[in-house]
C-alpha positions in Angstrom: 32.7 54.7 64.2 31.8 51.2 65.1 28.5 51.7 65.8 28.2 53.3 61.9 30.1 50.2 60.5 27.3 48.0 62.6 24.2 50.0 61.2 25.4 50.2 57.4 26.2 46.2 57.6 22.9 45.9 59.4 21.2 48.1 56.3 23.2 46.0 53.6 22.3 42.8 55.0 18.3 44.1 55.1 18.8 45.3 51.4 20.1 41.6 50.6 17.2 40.0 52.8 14.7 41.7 50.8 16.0 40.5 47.5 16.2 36.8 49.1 12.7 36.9 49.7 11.7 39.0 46.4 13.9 36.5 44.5 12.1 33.2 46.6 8.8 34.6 46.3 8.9 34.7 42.6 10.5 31.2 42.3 7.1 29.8 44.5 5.4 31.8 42.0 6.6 30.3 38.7 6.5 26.8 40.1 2.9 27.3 41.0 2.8 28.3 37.8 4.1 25.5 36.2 1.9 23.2 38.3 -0.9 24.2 37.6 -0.3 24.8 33.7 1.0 20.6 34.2 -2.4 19.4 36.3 -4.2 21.6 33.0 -3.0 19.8 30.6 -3.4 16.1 32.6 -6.9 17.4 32.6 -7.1 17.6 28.5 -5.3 14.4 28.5 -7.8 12.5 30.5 -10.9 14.1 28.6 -9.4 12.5 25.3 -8.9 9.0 26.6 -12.6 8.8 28.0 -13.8 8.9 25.0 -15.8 5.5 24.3 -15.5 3.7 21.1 -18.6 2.3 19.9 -18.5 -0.8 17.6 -21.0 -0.6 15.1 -23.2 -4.3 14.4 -22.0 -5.6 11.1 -25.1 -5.4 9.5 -25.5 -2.0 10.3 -21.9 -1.4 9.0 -23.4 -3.2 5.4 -26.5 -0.9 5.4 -24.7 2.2 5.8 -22.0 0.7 2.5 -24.5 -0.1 0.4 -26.4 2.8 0.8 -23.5 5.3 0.2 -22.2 3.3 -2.7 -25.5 3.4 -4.3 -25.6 7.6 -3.3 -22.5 7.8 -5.1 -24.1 5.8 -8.3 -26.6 7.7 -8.5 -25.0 11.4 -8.1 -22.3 10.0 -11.1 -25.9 8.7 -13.6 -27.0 10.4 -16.4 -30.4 9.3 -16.4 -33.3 7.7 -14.4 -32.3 4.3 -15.4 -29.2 4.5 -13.9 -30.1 6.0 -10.9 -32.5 2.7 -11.1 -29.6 0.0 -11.2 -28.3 2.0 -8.6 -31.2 1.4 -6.3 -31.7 -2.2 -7.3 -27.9 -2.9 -6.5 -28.0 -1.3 -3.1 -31.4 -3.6 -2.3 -29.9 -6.5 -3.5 -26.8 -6.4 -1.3 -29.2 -5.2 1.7 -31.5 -8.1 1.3 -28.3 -10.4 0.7 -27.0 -9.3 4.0 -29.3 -8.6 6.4 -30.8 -11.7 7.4 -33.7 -10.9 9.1 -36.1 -8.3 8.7 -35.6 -6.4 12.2 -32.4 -5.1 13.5 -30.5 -5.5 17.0 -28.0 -3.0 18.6 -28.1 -0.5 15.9 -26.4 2.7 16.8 -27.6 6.0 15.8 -29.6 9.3 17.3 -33.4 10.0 17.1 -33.6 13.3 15.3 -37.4 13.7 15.2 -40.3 12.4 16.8 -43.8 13.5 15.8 -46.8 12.1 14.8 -48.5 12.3 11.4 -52.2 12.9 10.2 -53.3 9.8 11.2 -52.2 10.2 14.7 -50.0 7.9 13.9 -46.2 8.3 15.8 -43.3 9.1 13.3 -39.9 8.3 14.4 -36.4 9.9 12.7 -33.1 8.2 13.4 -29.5 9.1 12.1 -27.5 6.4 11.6 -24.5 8.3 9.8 -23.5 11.6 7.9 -26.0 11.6 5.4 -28.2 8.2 6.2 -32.0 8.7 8.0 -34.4 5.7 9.1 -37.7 7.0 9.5 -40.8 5.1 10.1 
């Protein structure tokens, strides 16, 4: 009889081993888990903070006002001569403001670059939403 008490403690504790490790090996589980869902979300962090901030030249900034304000003029005339004050305001505060006829440290994209009949090169630059310099 003692030898039957031994094994059936012996099988019990087994039985209780087994959930131990069942119970620990899903414990490692979740907190790798959670580990990597924390170093995945430090990632997004990180890619939001390296985004630069570009600071736009004054000037620039001036350009791009008057020429939305007059865009806005000009979508609310009735007629061409309207439309024309609009234009003539938007050159007056462009001339006003830009000092010299050139600019420095713009920002913007180049969105075309080809060359026209006269083999001459023709250059596209966004500088905003709905503002294009081409030459």
């Amino acid at each position: 009889m003692v030898n039957i008490f031994i094994q059936d403690c012996y099988v019990r504790n087994d039985s209780n081993i087994e959930k131990m490790l069942t119970i620990k090996k899903v414990i490692i589980i979740i907190a790798f888990l959670f580990v990597i869902i924390i170093f995945i979300a430090s990632i997004g962090e990180t890619k939001k903070e390296d985004k630069p901030t570009i600071a736009y030249p004054q000037n620039e900034i001036t350009f791009i006002d008057a020429n939305n304000n007059a865009m806005q003029q000009a979508e609310k005339a009735e007629n061409d001569m309207q439309k024309d004050k609009a234009l003539n305001e938007r050159n007056k505060i462009i001339c006003a403001n830009m000092g010299k006829l050139s600019v420095d440290d713009w920002v913007g994209g180049i969105t075309d670059i080809e060359s026209n009949s006269d083999g001459h090169g023709v250059l596209e630059i966004k500088i905003s939403e709905t503002i294009y310099i081409k030459t």
